[in-house]
C-alpha positions as CSV (number, residue, x, y, z in Angstrom):
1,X,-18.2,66.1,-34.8
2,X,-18.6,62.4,-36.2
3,X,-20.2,61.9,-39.1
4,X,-23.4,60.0,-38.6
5,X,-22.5,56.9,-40.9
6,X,-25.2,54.5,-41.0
7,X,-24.3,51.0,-41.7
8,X,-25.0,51.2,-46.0
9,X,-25.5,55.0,-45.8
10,X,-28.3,54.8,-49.4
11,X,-25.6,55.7,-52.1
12,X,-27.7,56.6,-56.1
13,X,-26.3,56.7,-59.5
14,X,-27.3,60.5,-60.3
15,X,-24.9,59.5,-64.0
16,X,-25.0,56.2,-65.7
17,X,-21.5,57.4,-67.2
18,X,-20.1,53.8,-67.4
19,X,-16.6,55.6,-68.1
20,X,-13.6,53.2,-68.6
21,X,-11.7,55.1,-65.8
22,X,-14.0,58.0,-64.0
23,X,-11.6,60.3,-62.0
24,X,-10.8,63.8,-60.6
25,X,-13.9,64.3,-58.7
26,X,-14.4,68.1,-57.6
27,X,-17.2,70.4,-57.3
28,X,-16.6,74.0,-58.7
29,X,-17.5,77.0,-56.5
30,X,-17.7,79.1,-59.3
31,X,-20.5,77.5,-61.7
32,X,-21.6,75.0,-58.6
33,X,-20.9,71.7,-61.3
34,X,-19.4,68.8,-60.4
35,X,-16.0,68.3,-62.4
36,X,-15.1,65.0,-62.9
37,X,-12.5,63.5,-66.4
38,X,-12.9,60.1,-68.1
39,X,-8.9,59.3,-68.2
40,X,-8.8,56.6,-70.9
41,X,-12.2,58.2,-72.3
42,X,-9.8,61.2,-73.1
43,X,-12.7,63.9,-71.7
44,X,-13.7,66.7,-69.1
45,X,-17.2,66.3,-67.9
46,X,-19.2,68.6,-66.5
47,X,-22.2,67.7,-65.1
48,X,-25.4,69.7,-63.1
49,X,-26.8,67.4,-60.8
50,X,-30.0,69.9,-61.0
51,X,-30.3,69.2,-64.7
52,X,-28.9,66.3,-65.0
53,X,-26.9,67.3,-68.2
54,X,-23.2,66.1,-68.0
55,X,-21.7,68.1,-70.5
56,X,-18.6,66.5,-72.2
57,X,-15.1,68.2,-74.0
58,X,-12.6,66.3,-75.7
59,X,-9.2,66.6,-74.2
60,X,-7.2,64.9,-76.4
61,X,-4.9,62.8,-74.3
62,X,-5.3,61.1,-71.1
63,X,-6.6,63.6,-68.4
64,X,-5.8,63.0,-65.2
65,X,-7.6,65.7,-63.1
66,X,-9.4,69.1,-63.6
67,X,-9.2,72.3,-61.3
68,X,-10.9,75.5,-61.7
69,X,-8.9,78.5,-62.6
70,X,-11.3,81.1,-62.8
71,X,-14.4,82.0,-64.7
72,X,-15.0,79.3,-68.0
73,X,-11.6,78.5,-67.5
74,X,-9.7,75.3,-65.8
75,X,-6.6,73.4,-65.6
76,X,-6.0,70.3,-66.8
77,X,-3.3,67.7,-66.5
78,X,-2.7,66.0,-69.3
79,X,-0.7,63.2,-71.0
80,X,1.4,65.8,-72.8
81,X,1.6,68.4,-70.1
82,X,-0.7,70.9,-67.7
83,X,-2.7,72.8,-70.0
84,X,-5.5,75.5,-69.3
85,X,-8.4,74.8,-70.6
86,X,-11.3,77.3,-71.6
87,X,-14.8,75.8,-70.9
88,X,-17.0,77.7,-73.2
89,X,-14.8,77.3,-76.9
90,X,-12.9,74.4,-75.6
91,X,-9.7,75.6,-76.4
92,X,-6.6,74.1,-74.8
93,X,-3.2,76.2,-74.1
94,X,-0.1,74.2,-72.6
95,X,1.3,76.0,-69.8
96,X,4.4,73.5,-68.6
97,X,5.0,69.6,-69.8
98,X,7.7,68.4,-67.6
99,X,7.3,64.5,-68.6
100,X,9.3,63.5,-71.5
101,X,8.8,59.7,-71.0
102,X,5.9,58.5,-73.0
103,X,5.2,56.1,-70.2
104,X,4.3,58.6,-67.9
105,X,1.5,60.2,-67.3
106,X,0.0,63.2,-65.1
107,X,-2.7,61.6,-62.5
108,X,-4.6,63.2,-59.3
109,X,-4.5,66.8,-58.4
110,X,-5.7,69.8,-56.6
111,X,-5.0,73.3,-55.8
112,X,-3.6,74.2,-52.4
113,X,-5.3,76.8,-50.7
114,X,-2.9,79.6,-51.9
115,X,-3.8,78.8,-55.3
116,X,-1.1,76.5,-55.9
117,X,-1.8,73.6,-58.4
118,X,-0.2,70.1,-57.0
119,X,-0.3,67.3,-59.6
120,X,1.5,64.0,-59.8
121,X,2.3,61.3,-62.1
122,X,2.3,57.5,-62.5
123,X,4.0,55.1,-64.5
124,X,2.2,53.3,-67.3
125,X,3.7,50.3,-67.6
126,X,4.0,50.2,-63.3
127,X,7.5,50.7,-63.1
128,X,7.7,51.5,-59.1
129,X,9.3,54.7,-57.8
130,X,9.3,56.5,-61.2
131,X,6.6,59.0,-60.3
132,X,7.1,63.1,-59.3
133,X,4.9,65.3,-57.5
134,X,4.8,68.9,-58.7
135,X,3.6,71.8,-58.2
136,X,2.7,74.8,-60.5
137,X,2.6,78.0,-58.9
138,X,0.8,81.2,-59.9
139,X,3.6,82.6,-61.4
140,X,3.9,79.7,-63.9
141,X,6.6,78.3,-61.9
142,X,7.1,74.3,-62.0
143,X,8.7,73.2,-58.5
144,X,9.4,69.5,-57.8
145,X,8.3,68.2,-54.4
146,X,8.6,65.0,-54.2
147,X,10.7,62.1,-56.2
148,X,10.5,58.4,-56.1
149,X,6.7,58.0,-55.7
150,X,4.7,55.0,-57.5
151,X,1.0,56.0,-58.1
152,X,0.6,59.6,-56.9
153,X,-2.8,60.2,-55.9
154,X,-4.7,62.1,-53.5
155,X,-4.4,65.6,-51.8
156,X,-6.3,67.5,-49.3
157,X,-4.9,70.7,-46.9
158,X,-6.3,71.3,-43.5
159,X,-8.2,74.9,-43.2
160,X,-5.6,76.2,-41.3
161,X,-3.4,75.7,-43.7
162,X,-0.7,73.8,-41.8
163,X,-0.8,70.0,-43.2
164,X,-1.2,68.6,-46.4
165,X,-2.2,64.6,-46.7
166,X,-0.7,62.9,-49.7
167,X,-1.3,59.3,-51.1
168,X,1.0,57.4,-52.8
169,X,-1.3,54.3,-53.5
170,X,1.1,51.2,-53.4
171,X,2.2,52.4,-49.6
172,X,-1.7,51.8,-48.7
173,X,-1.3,55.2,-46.7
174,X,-2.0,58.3,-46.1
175,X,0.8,60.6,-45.8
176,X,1.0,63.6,-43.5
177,X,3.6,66.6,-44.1
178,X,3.9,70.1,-42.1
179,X,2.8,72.6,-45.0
180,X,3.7,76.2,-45.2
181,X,1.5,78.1,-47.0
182,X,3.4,81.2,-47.3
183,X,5.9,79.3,-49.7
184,X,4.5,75.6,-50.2
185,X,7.3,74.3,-48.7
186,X,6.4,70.9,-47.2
187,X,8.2,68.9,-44.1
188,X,8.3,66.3,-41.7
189,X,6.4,63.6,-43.5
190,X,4.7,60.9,-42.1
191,X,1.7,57.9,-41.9
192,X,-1.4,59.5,-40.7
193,X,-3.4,56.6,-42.3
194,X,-2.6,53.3,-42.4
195,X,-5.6,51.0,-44.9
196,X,-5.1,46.8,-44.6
197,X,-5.1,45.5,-48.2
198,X,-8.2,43.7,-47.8
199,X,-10.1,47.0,-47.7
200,X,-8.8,48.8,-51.1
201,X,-6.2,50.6,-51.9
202,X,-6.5,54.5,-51.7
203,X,-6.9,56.5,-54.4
204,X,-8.4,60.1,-54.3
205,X,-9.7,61.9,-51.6
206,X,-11.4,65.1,-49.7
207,X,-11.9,66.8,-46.3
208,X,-14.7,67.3,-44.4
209,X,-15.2,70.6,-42.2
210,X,-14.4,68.9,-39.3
211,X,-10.9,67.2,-40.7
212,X,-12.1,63.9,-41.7
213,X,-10.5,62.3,-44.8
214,X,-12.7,60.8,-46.8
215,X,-11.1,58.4,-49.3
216,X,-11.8,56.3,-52.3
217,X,-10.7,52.5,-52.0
218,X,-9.6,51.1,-55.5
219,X,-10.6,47.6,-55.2
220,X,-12.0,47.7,-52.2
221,X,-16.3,48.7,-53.3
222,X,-16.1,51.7,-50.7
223,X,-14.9,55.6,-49.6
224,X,-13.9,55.2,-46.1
225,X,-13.9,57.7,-43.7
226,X,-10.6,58.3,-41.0
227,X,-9.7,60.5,-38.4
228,X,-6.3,61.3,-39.5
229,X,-5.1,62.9,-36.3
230,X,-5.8,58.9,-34.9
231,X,-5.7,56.9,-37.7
232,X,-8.6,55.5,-36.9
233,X,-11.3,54.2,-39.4
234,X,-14.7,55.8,-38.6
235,X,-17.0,54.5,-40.7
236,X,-17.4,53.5,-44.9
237,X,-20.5,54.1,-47.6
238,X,-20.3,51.0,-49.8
239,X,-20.5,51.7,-53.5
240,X,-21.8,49.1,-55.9
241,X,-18.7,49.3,-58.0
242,X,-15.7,47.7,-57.2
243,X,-13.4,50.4,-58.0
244,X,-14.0,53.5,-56.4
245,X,-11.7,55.8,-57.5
246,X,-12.1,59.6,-56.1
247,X,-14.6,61.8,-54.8
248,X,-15.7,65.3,-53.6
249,X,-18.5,66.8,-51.6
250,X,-20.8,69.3,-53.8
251,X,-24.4,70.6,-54.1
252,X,-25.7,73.7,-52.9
253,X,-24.6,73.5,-48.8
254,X,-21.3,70.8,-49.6
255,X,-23.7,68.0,-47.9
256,X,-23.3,65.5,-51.2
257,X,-20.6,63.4,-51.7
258,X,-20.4,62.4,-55.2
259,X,-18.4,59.2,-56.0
260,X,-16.3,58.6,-59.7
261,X,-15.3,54.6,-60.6
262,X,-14.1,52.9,-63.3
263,X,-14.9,50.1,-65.6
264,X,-11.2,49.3,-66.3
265,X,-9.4,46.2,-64.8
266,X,-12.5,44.4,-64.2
267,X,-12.6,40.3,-65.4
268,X,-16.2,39.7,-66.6
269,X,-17.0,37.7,-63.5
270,X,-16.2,41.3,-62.0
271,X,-18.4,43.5,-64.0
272,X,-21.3,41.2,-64.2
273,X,-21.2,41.8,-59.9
274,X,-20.7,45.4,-60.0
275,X,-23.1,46.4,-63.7
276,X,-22.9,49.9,-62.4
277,X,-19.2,50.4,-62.3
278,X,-18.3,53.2,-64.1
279,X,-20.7,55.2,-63.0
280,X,-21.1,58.7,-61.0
281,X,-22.6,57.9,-57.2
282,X,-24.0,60.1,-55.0
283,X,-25.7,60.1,-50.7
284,X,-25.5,62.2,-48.0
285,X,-23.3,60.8,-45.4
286,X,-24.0,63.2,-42.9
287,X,-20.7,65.3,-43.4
288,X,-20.3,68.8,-44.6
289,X,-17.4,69.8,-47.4
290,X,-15.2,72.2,-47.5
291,X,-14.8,74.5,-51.2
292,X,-12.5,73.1,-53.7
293,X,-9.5,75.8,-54.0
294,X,-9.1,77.8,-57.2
295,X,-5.7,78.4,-59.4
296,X,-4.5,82.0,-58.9
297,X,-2.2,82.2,-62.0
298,X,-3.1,84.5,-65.3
């Protein structure tokens, strides 16, 4: 099924966050919140659409994504390492810190649908091809997967659990690799998605139910919509913030996509365009979700 994408599909602020650099966008299945971090704003956020209270806890370092690992608990990645992070006391506990260069940093992430947390850097001061992908497994193994990346950003898996999509931001794709989710082993990578620079470049992303990326465009005012098995563009939901910079499909039936951006990087010329930049954006583009994996690790 195609999504039925109007031409300006109505997009709302449901949070005036203006956050310096909104990220991590994800909906917990377990407490049905949306997750979402402030990376230069060095917070968690967790916010109830219903009520509209966006509940906020200090991180102490640049956070670059959030994923739920059980009941009041979550992991974060983190300047200084991939911590777990308990949601009720706010106490943090470092699990593994593989970066050791203080111009690194850990960026997008998500959990594979074994339970597998995949989280990758970028480098600070844009140093090209210094970046790592990892993966943390349940047994509190660190694995490398991938070397030589720029920007590591977004990651999705298909439902049955045989491709991952990766973006690496400066290649203005969308990667494609042949996952096996016995081991989390991936193969065989290639472009699935192909984005002109005049649109954005991608940042984070999700999956609807019937295998549509859906995907954040940095300086491009938009989250696109592809059919990865064609490449093909089907459709975009404008945002009135220039940088749109993840986002994930929550609420009560996964019908909601909700939309981070950032602040950061805009001229004044820029923000006095987009006021609302920064902020967390919400509409129903006539998709459907999929749940947001959980960590399996102790």
């Amino acid at each position: 099924m195609t999504p039925t994408l109007t031409s300006a599909p109505a997009v709302r602020v449901v949070l005036p966050a203006q956050a310096q650099l909104g990220e991590g966008a994800l909906w917990n299945p377990l407490d049905q919140r949306l997750y979402w971090v402030d990376i230069e704003g060095q917070a968690l956020h967790i916010f109830d659409p219903a009520t509209g209270l966006d509940r906020q806890l200090p991180t102490h370092s640049r956070v670059g994504t959030v994923v739920p690992a059980g009941p009041d608990s979550v992991l974060v990645a983190l300047q200084n390492g991939i911590h777990r992070l308990n949601t009720v006391t706010g106490e943090m506990t470092c699990l593994v810190d593989p970066l050791h260069d203080p111009k690194l940093r850990f960026n997008d992430g998500k959990c594979d649908p074994a339970g597998r947390f995949w989280v990758g850097t970028l480098d600070r001061s844009s140093r090209p091809h210094h970046a790592t992908l990892y993966r943390l497994d349940p047994d509190g193994s660190l694995h490398t997967m991938l070397t030589g990346v720029t920007i590591s950003n977004g990651l999705v898996w298909t439902p049955d659990r045989r491709t991952m999509y990766y973006v690496d931001t400066p290649t203005q794709t969308v990667q494609a690799f042949d996952y096996d989710h016995a081991t989390g082993a991936i193969t065989n990578g290639r472009v699935a998605v192909r984005i002109p620079d005049a649109e954005g470049s991608p940042d984070g992303m999700t999956l609807d139910a019937d295998g549509h990326l859906w995907i954040a465009l940095w300086g491009g005012a938009q989250v696109g919509c592809y059919d990865p098995a064609t490449g093909h563009k089907l459709g975009a939901v404008p945002v009135p913030a220039l940088h749109t910079s993840s986002c994930a499909f929550g609420g009560p039936e996964l019908k909601t996509l909700f939309i981070t951006s950032a602040r950061q990087d805009l001229t004044p010329a820029q923000l006095a365009q987009y006021p609302l930049s920064g902020n967390i954006f919400a509409t129903e583009p006539g998709a459907v979700g999929l749940p947001a994996d959980v960590y399996r690790g102790a």
